[in-house]
C-alpha angles and dihedrals in degrees: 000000000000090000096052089044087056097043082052092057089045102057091039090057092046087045091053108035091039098051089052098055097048085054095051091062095119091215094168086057085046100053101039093048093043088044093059090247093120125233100338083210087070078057130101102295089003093244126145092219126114089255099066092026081066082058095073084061092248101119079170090057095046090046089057082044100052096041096051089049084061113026079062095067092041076056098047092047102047089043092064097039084060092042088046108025096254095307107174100212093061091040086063096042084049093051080043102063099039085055090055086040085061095042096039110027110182084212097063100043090264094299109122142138131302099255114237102131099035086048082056096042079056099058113030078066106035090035118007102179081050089055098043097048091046090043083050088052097052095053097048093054097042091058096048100043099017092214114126098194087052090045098055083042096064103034089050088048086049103047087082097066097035084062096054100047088047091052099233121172105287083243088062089046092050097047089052093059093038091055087042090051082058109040087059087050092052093045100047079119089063098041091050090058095040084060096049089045083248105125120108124238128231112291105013131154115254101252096047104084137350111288111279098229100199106137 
């Protein structure tokens, strides 16, 4: 009993610290620098998301971007599915951890993305109905209101209950909402100027409105 209680408190430990680490990889700060675009934090909002790494003009840097924010929380997942035999519960902690990585990278001094792709990353792999149904939403949004910040608002406010009405596994249903709880912290910027009508729409020009810092 003692052995299988410490082999628990292993894998948890693997599946935490693990999963954090993979989501602290700064792949927007990678790219950038590697690319020959400079620090992307001396960059439009100063995020290290896709969106303001599209700011330095390289859309080839902010897809690698982009793909790297969310392929890190598909690796952290699967990762765990493979260390705990698919246990929910550690598959959740895992996507978990690589979502506060993003957010919180220990490389950068704490100050990371916003999380969107990695939150979708995430859940197309914990949770895949949950990530199909939130990625419809954005889009949808997106292409009604144009506005990118709005659109990852409502489809992360949403993934709970998504959650809930496809019966996934209660773990699943509590990191969406934890994921959602921190998305809206991280985008209080964005909310402010969605209040005030201030905040610019998909493809407008730079002086037309405050930086979206969506990332």
């Amino acid at each position: 009993m003692e052995d299988l209680a410490q082999t628990v408190w292993l894998t948890l430990g693997l599946v935490v610290v693990g999963g954090y680490l993979l989501g602290s990889i700064p792949f927007g700060m990678i790219a950038t620098r590697l690319g020959g675009a400079g620090d992307i934090r001396k960059i439009g909002s100063g995020n290290i998301g896709a969106t303001n790494v599209l700011r330095s003009g390289r859309k080839d840097l902010a897809a690698i971007t982009l793909i790297g924010d969310a392929g890190k929380g598909v690796v952290a997942v699967l990762l765990a599915r493979w260390l705990t035999n698919d246990t929910a519960a550690m598959v959740a902690i895992a996507g978990g951890a690589a979502f506060v990585g993003h957010l919180f990278p220990v490389w950068l001094k704490f100050n990371g993305g916003k999380g969107v792709a990695t939150f979708y990353g995430v859940l197309l792999t914990a949770a895949w109905p949950v990530g199909v149904l939130a990625a419809l939403t954005w889009l949808a949004m997106a292409a009604l209101f144009r506005i990118s910040s709005l659109a990852a608002l409502t489809a992360t406010a949403l993934a709970p209950l998504f959650a809930f009405a496809t019966d996934q596994p209660y773990p699943m249903v509590l990191l969406s909402a934890f994921m959602a709880v921190l998305i809206y912290i991280r985008h209080h910027q964005n909310i402010s100027r969605l209040l005030k009508g201030q905040e610019p729409k998909i493809g407008a020009k730079k002086d037309a409105a405050p930086p979206d810092e969506t990332p």
